[in-house]
Each structure stands twice: as C-alpha cells, then as structure tokens.
PAMAR-90614 format. One record per atom (N, C-alpha, C): y, z, x; residue number from 1; residue in one letter. Coordinates in Angstrom, 3 decimals, padded with zeros to 6 digits. Layout:
BEGIN
ATOM          Y          Z          X   num   residuo
ATOM          Y          Z          X   NUM         a
...
This chain:
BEGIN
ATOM          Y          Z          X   num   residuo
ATOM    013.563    068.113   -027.234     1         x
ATOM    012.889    068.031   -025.957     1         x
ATOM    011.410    067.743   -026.190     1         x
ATOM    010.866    066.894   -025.195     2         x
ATOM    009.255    066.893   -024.982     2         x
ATOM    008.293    067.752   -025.381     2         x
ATOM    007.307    068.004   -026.295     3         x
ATOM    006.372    068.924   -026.346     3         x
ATOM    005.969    068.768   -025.014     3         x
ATOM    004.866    069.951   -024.761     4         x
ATOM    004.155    070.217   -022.972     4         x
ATOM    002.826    068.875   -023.499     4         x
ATOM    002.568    068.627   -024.658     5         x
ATOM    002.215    067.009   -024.467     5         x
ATOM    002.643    065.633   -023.664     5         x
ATOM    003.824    065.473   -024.022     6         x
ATOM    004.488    064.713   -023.545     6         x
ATOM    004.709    064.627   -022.138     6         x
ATOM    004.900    066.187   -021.463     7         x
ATOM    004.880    066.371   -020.491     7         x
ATOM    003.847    066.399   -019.662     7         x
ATOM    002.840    066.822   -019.967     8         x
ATOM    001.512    065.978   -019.672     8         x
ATOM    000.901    064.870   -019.160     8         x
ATOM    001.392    063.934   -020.013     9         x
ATOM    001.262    062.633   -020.017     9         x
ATOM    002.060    061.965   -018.965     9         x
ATOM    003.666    062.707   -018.796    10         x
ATOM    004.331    062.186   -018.012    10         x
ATOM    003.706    062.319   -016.229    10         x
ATOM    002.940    063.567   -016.050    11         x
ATOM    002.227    064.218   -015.701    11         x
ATOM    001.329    063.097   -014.337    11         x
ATOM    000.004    063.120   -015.899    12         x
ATOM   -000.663    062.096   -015.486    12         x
ATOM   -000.174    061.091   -014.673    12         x
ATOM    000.967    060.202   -015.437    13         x
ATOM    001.770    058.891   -015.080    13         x
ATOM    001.989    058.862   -013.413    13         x
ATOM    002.451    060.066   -012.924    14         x
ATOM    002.853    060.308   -012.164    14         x
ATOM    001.701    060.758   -010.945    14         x
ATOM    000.652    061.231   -011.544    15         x
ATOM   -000.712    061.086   -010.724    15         x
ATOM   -001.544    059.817   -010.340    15         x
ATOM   -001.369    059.332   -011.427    16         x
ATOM   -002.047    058.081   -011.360    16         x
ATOM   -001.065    057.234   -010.238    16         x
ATOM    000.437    057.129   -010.640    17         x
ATOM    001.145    055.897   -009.694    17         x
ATOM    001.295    056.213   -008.340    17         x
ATOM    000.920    057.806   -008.249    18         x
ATOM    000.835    057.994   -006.519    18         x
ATOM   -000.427    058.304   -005.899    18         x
ATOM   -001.324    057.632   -006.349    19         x
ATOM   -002.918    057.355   -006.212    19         x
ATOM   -002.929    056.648   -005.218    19         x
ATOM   -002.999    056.666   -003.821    20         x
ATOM   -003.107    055.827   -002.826    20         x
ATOM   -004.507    054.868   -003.107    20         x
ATOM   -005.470    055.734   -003.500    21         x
ATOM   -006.817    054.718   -003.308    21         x
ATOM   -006.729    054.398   -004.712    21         x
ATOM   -008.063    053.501   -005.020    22         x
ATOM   -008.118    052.616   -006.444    22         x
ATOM   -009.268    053.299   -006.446    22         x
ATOM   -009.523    054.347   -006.823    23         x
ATOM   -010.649    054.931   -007.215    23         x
ATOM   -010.966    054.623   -008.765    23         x
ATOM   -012.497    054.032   -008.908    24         x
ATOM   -012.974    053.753   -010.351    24         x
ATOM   -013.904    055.342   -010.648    24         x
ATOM   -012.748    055.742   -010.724    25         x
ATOM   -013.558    056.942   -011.600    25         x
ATOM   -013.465    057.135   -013.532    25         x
ATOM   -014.220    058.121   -014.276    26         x
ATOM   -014.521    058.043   -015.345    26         x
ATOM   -012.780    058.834   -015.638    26         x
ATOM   -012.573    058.916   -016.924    27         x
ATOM   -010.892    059.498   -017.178    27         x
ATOM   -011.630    060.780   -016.970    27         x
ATOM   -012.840    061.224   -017.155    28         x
ATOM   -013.104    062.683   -017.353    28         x
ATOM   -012.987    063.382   -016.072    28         x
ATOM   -013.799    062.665   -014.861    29         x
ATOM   -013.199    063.213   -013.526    29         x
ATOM   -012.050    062.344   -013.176    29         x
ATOM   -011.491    062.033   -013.481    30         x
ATOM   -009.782    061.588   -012.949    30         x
ATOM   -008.774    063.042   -013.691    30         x
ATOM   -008.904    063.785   -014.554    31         x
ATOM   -008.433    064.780   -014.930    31         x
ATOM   -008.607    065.971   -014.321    31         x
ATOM   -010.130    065.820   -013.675    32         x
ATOM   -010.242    066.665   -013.042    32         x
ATOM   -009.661    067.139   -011.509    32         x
ATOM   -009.120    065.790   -011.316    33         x
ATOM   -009.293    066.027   -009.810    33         x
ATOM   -008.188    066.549   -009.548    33         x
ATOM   -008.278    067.839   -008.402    34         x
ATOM   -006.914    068.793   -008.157    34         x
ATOM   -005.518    068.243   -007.868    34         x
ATOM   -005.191    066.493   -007.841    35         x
ATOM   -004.155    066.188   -007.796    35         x
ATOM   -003.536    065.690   -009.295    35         x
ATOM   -004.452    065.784   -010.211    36         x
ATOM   -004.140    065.521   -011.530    36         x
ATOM   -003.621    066.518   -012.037    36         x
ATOM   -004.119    067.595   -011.478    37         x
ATOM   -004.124    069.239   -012.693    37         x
ATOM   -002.814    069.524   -011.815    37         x
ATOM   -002.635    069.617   -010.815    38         x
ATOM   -001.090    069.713   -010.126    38         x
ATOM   -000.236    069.253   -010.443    38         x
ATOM   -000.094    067.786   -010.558    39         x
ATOM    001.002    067.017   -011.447    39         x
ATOM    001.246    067.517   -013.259    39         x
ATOM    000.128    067.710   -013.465    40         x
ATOM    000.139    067.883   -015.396    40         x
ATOM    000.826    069.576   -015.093    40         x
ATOM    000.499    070.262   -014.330    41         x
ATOM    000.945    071.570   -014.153    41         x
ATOM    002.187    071.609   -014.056    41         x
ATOM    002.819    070.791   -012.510    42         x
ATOM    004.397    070.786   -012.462    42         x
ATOM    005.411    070.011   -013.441    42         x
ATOM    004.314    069.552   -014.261    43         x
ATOM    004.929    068.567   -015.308    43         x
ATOM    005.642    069.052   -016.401    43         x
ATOM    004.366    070.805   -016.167    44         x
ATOM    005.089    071.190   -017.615    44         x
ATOM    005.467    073.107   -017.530    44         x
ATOM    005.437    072.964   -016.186    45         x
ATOM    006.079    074.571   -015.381    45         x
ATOM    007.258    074.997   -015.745    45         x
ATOM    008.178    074.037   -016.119    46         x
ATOM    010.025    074.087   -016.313    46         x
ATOM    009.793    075.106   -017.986    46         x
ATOM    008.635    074.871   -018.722    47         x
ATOM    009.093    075.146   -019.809    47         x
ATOM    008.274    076.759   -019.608    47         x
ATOM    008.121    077.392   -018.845    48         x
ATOM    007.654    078.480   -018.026    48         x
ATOM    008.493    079.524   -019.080    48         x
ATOM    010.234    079.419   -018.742    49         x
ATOM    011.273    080.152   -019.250    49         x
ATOM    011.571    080.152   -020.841    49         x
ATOM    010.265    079.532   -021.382    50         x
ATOM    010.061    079.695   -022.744    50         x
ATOM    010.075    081.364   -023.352    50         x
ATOM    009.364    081.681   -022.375    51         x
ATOM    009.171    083.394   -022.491    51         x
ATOM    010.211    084.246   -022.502    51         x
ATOM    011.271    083.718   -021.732    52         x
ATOM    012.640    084.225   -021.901    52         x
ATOM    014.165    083.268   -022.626    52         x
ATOM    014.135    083.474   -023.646    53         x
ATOM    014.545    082.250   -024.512    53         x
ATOM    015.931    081.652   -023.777    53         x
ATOM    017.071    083.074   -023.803    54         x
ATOM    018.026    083.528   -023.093    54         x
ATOM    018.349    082.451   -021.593    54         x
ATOM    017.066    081.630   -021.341    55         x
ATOM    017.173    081.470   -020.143    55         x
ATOM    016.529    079.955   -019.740    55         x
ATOM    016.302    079.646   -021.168    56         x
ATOM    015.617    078.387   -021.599    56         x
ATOM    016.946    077.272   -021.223    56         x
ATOM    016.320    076.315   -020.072    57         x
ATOM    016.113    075.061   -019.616    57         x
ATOM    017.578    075.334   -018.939    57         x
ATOM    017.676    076.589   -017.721    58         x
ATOM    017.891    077.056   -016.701    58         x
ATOM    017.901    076.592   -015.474    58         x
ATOM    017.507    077.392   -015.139    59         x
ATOM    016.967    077.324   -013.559    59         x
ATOM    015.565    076.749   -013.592    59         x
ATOM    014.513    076.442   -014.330    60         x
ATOM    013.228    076.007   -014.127    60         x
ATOM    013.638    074.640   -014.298    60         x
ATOM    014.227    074.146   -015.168    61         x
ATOM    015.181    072.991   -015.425    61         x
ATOM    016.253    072.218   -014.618    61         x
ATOM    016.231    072.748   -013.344    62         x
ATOM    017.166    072.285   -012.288    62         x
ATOM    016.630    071.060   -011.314    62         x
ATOM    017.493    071.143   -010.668    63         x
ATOM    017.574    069.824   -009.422    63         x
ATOM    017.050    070.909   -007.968    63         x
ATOM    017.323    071.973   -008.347    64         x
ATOM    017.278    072.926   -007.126    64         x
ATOM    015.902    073.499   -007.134    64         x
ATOM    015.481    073.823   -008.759    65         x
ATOM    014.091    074.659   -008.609    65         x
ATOM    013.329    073.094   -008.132    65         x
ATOM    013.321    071.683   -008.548    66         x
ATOM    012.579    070.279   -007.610    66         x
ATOM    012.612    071.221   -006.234    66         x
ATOM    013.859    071.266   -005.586    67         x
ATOM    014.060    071.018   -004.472    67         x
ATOM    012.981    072.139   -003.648    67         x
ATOM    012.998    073.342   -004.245    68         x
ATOM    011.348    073.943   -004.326    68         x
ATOM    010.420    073.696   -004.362    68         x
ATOM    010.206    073.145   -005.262    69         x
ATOM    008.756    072.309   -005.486    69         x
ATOM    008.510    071.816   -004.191    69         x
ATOM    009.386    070.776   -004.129    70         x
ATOM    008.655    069.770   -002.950    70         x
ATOM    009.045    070.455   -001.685    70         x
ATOM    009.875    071.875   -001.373    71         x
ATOM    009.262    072.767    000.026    71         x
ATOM    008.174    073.728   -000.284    71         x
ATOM    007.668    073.709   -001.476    72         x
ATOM    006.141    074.560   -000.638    72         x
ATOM    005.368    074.296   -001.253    72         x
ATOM    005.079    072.478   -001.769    73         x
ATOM    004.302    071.163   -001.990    73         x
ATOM    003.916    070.728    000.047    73         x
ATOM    005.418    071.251    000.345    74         x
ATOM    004.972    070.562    001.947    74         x
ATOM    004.291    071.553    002.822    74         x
ATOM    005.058    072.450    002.604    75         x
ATOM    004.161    074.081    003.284    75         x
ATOM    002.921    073.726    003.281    75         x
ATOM    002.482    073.557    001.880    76         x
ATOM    001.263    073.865    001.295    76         x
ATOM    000.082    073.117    001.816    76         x
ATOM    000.870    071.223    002.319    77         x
ATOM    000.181    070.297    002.493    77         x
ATOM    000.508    070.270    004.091    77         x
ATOM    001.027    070.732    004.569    78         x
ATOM    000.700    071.169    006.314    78         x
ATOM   -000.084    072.444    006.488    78         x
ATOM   -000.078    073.385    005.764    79         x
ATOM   -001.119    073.922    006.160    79         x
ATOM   -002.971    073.246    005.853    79         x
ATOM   -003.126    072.805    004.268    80         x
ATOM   -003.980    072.225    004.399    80         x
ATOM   -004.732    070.923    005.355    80         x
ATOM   -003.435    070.162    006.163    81         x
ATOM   -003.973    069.773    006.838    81         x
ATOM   -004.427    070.286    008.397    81         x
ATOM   -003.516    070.984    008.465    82         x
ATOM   -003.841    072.377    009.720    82         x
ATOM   -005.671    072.640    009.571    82         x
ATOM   -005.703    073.217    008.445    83         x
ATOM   -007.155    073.556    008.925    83         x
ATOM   -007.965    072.437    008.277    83         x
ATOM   -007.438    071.214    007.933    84         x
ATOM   -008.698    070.670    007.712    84         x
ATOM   -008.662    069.821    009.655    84         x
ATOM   -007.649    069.825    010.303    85         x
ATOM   -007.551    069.189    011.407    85         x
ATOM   -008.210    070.222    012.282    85         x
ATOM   -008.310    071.478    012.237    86         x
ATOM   -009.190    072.517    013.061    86         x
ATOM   -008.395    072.756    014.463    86         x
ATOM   -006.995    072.418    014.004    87         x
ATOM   -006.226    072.561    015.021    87         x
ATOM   -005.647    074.080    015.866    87         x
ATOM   -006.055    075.196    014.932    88         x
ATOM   -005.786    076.375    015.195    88         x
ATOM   -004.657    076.741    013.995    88         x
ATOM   -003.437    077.194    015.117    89         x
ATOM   -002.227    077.641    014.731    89         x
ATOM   -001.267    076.765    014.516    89         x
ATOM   -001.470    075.297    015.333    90         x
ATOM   -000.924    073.893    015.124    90         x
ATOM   -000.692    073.718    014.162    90         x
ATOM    001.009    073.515    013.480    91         x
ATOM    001.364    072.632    012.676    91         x
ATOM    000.309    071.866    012.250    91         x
ATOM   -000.052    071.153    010.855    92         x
ATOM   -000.279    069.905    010.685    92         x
ATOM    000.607    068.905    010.152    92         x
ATOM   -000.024    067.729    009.986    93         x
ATOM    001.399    066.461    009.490    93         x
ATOM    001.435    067.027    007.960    93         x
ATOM    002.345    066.759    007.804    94         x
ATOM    002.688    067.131    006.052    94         x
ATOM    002.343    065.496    005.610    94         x
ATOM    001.582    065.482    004.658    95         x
ATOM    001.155    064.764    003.183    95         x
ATOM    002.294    064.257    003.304    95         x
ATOM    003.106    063.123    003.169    96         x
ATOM    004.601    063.262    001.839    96         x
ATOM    003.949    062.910    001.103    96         x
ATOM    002.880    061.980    000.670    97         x
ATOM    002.870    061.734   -000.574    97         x
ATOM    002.667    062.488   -001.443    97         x
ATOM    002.210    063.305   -001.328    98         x
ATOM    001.285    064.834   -001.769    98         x
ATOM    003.053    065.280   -002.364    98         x
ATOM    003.858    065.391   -001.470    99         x
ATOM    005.351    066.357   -001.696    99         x
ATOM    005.702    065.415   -002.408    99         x
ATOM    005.931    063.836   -002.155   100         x
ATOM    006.933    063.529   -003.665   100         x
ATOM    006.265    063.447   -004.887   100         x
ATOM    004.573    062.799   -005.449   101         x
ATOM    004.088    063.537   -006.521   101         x
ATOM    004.672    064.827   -007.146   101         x
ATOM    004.079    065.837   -006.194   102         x
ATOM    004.747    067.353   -006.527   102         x
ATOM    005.951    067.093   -007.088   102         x
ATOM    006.881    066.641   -006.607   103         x
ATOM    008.174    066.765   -006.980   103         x
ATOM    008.725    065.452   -007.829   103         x
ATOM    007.916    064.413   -007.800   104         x
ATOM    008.380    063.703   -009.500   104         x
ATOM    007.828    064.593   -010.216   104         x
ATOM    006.709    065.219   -010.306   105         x
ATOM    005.779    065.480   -011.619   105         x
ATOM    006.882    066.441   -012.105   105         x
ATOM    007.684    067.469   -011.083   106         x
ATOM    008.368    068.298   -011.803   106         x
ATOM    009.807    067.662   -012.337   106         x
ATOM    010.084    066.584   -010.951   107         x
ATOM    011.416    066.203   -011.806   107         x
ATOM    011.186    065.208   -012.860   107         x
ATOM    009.648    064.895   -013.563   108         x
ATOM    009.734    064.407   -014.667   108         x
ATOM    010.019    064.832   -015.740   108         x
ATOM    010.060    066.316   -015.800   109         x
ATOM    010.069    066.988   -016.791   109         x
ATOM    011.329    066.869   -016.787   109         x
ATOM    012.489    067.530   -016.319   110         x
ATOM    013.879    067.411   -016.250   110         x
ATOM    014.463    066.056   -016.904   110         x
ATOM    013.973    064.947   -016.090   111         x
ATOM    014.183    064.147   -016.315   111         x
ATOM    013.704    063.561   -018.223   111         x
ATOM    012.864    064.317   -018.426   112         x
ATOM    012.326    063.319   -020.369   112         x
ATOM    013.056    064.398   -020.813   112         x
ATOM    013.146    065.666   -020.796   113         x
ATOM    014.660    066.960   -021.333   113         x
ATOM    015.717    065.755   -021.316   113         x
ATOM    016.068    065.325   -020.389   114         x
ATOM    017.588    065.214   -020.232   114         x
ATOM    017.415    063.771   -021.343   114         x
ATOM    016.209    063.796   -021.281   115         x
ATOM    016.414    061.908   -022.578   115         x
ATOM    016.182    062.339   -023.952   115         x
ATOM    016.227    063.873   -023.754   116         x
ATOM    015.646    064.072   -025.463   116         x
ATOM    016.898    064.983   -026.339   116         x
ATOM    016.442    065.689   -027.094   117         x
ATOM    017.451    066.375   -027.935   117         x
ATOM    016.374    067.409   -028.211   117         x
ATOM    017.070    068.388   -028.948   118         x
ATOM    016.756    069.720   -029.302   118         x
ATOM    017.336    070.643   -030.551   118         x
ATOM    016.583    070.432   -031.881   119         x
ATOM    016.607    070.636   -032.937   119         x
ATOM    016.913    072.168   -032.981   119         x
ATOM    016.399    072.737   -031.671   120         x
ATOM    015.975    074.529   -031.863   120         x
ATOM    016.954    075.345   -031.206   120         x
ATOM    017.730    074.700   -030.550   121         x
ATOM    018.661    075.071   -029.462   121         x
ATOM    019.896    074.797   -028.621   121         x
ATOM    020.401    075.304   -027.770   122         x
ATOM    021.234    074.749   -027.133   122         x
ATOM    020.690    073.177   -026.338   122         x
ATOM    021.631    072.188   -026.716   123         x
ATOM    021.425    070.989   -026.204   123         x
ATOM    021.551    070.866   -024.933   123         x
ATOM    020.283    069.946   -024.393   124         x
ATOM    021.164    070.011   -022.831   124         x
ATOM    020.157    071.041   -021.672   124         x
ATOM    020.358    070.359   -020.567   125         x
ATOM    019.635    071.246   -019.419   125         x
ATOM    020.932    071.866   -018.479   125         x
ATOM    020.524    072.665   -017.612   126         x
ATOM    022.172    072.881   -016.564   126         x
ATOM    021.289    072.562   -015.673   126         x
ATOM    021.001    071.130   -015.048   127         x
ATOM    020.200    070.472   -013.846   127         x
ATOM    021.071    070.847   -012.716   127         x
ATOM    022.077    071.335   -012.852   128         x
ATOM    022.843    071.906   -011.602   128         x
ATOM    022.697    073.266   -011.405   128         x
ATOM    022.071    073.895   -011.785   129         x
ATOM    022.077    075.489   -011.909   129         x
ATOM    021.706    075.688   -010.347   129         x
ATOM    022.214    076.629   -009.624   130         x
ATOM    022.919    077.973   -009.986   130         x
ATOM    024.472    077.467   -009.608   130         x
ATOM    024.647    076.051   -009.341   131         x
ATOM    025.878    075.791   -008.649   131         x
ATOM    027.283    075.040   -010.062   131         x
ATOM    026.196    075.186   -011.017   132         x
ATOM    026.987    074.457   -012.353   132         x
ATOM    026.191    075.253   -013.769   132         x
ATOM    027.094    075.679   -014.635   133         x
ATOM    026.580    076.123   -016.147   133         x
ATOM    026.950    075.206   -017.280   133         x
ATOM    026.722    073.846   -016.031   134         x
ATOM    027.275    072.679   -017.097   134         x
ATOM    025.543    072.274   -018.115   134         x
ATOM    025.990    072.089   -019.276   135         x
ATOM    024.696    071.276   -019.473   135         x
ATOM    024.634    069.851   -019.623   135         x
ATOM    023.538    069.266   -019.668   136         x
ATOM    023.383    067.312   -019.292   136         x
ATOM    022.617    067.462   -020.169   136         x
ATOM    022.877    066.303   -020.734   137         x
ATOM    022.125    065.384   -021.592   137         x
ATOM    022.048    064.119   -021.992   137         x
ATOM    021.095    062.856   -021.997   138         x
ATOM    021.637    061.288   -022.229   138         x
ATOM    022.507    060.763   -023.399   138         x
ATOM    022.137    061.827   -024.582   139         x
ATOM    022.740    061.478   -025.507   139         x
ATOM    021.958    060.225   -026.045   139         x
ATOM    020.670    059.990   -025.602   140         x
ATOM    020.164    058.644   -026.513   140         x
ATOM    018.689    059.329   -027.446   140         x
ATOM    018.132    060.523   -026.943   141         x
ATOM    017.857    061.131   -028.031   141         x
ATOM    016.666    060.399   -028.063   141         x
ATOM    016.090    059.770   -026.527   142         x
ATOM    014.578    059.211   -026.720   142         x
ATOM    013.471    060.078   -027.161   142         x
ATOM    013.123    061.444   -027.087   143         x
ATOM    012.835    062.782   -027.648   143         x
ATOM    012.620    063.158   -027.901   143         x
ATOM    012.679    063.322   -029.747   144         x
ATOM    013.092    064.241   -030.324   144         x
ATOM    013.565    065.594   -030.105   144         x
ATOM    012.004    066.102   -029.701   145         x
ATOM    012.066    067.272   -029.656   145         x
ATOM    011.445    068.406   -030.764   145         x
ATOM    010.482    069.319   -030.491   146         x
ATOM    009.684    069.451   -031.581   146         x
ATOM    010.646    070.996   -032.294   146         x
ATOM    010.274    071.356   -033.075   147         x
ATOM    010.907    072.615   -034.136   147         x
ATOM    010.030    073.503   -034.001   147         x
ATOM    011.285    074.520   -032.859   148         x
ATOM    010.446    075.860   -032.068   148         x
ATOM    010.636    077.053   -033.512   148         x
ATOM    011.652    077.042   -034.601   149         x
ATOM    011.843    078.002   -035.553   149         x
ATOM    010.631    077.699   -036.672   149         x
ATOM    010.645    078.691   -037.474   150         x
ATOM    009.401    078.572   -038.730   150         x
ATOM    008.592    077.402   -038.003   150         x
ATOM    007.589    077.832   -037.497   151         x
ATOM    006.902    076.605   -037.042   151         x
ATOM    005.684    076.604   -037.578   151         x
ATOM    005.602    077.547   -038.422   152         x
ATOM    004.360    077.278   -039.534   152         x
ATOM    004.574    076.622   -040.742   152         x
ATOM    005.999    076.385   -041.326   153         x
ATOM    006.655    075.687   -042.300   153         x
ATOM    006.014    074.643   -042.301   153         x
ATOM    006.315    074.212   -043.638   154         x
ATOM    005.305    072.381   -043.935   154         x
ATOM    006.785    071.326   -043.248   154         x
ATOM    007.786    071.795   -043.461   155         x
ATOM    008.771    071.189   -042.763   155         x
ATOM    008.963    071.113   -041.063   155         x
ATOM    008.238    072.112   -040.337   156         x
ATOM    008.240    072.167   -038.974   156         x
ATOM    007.152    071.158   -038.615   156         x
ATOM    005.764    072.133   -038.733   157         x
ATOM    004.688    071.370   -038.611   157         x
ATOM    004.262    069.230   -039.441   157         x
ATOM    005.487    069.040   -040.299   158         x
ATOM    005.424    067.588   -040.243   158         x
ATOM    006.307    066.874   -039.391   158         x
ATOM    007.680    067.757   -038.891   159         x
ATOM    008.386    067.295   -037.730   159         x
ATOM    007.430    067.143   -036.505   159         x
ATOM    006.721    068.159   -036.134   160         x
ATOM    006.277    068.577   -034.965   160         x
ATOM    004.654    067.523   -034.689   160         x
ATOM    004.481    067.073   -036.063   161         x
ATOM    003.074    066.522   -035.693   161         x
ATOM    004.053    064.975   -035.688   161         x
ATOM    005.044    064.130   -036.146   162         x
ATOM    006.087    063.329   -035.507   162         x
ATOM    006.456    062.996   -034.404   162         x
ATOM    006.828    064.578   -033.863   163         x
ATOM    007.303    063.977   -032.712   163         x
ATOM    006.050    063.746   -031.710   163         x
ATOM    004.953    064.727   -032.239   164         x
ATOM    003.745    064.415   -031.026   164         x
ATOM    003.295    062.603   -031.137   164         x
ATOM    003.337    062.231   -032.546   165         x
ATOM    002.533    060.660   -032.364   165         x
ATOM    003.828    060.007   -031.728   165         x
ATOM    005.012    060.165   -031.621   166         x
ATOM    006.272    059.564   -031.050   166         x
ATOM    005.842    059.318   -029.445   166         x
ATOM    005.779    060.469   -029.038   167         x
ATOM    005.455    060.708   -027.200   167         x
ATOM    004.213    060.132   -026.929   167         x
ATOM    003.359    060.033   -027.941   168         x
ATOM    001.775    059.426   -027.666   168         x
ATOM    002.168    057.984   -027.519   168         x
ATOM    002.665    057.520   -028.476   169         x
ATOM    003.091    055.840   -028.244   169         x
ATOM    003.969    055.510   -027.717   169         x
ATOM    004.665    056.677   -026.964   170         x
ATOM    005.709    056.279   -025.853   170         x
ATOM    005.100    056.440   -024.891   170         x
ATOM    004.570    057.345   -024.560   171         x
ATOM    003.813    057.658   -023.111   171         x
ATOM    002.983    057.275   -022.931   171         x
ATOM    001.858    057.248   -023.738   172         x
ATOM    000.557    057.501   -024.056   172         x
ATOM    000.274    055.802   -023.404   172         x
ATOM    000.758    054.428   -023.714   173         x
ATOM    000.547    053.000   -023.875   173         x
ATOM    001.182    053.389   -021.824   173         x
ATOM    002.152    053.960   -021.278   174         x
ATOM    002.251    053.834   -020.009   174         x
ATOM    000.950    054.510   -018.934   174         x
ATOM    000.736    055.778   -019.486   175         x
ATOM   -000.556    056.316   -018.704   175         x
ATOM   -002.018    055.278   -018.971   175         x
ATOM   -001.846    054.653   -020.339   176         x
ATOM   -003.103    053.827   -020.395   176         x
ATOM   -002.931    052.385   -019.299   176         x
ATOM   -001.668    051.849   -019.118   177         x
ATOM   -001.602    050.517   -018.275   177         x
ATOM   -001.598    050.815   -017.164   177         x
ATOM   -000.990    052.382   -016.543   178         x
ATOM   -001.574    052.697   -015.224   178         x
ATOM   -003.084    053.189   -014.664   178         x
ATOM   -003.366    053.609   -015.977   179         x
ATOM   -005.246    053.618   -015.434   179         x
ATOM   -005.878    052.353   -015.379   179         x
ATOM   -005.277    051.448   -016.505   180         x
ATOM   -005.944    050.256   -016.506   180         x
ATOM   -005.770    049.180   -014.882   180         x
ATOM   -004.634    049.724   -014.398   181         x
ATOM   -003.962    048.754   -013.072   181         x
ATOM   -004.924    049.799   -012.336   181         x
ATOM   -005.119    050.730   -012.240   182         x
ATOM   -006.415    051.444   -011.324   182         x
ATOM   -007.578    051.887   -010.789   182         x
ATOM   -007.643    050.645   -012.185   183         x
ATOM   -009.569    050.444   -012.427   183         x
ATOM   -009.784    049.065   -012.179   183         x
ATOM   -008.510    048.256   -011.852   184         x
ATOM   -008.715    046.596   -011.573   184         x
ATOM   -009.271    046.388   -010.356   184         x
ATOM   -010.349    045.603   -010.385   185         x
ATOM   -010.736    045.481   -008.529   185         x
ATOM   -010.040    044.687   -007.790   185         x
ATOM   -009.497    045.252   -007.077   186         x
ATOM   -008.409    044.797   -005.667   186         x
ATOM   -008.974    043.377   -005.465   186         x
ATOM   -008.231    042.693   -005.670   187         x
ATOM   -008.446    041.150   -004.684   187         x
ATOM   -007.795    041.139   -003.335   187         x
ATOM   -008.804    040.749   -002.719   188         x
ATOM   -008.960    040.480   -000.908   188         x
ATOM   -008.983    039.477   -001.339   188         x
ATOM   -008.040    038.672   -000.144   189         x
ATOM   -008.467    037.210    000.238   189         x
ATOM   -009.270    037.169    001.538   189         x
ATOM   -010.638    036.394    001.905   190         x
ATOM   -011.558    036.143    002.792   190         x
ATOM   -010.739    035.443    003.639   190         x
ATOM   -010.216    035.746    004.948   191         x
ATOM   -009.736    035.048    005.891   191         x
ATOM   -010.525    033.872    006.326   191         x
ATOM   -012.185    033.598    006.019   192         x
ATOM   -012.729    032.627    006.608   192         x
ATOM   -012.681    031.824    005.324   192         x
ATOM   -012.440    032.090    004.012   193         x
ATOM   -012.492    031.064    002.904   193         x
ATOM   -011.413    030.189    003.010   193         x
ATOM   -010.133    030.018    003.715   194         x
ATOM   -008.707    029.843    003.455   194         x
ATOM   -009.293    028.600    004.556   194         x
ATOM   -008.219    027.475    003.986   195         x
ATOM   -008.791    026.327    004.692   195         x
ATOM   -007.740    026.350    006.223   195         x
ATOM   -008.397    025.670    007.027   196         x
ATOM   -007.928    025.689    008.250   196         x
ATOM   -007.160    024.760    008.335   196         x
C-alpha cells in the first residue's frame, strides 16, 4: 500500500483538479490554503486505523466511511455558507464542489490501496465494510507498499526509501502537470478581434 506520501500527493492532485479559479499562487501558499490541507488530510485519514492494527484497512478503508466524508463535507459547507450569507438560521447552498473534493481526496486513498499490495499484511481493503468482510484488491500491484515490520532494518528502510522514489515518479510528474496547467494564463478570445 501507499506510504501517507503517496497519499499526499494523491491529495494535492485532487486539490489542484478541483480548483475552480486559476489562481497563480507560489506552491508555498497553494499548500497552504485550507482546501489543500483538507484534501492531503482526507487523503491520508483511512490510514487513521494504523493505531489499531486488528482493524487495519477496515472501515476507514470503505465506500461507506466516503459516503461520510462527503455528508459532513456538505453539513460543513452549508453551514459555512449560512453564515458567510448572514442569513440567520437559513439553510445555506451546499458547495458540491467543496463535497466531491472531500470525497475523492478520501476515495483516493481507497482507491491507490486497492492498486497496491502489502508486504506487512493482510492483502486487500474490505471497501464494502460493514456490509461485506470481503477484501479487494487489483492485483496489478501498482504500489508496492512500504515494510511496516523491522523498519529500522537495512532491508526495510532500502525497501521503504524504493517505494517512496516509486510514488514520487508516479505521482509526483501528475501533481507537477496539474500545477503547471494552473499557472497557464487562460486564453480569452477578444470578441472584437474575430473578423466580422
């Protein structure tokens, strides 16, 4: 499976392509900005159940915990527009874009699990949980997956620094062509230049 690098990155990807405006900002405030750190967050929340091994790529790992995400991604983004509209107690419109971000960034994670493999563990996510204890996996092993045992070993730590340059030149070349498509200046065509 993905280091929380990888997931990161996928993260980003996923901030950047639901960027409504073409903002030329520096990468340093483009990281910053609270829709970046949200996506890189839900990107890499699933691996939360690290803490409970027993329970690793579960329920944080599902189709159902998404289906969370993006209800109180929407909560979250009707109330913020509630009071930025000064409407009172009034509903506001819910964001979607705001909710499906939220909810690729998390089902990206699921989604690069289910393309990877896992040296340390049971293979496989149960993306159906709580309604299936099936586990999924692509079986193409795009992945690796880094080595959660002896991970101070010269054998872990040369797997593990592997699979990180692996995800960098897998991911890493997609988050760079989507910043680069987001720093291009928009061509307008001049309605009075166009010949009559």
């Amino acid at each position: 499976m993905p280091t929380p690098v990888g997931h990161s990155l996928a993260g980003m990807a996923i901030a950047l392509a639901g960027e409504r405006e073409r903002p030329s900002l520096s990468l340093r405030r483009f990281l910053a900005r609270p829709m970046t750190l949200v996506c890189v967050a839900l990107a890499t929340l699933p691996d939360v159940d690290l803490l409970f091994p027993e329970a690793h790529q579960t329920a944080t790992h599902s189709v159902t915990a998404t289906i969370v995400v993006a209800i109180v991604a929407a909560a979250v983004a009707a109330r913020a527009t509630t009071r930025r509209s000064g409407t009172g107690g009034a509903p506001g419109r819910i964001a979607w874009s705001v909710v499906a971000m939220c909810a690729a960034a998390h089902g990206s994670h699921i989604l690069l699990d289910w393309l990877g493999s896992s040296p340390s563990g049971a293979s496989g996510i149960q993306a159906l949980w709580p309604f299936s204890e099936r586990r999924f996996i692509s079986g193409w092993n795009i992945f690796p997956g880094e080595e959660r045992r002896h991970i101070f070993s010269v054998h872990a730590m040369v797997h593990n620094l592997t699979v990180l340059a692996w995800e960098l030149g897998l991911l890493g070349p997609i988050v760079v062509a989507l910043w680069w498509l987001r720093q291009r200046p928009q061509r307008t065509t001049d309605v009075a230049a166009l010949p009559k």
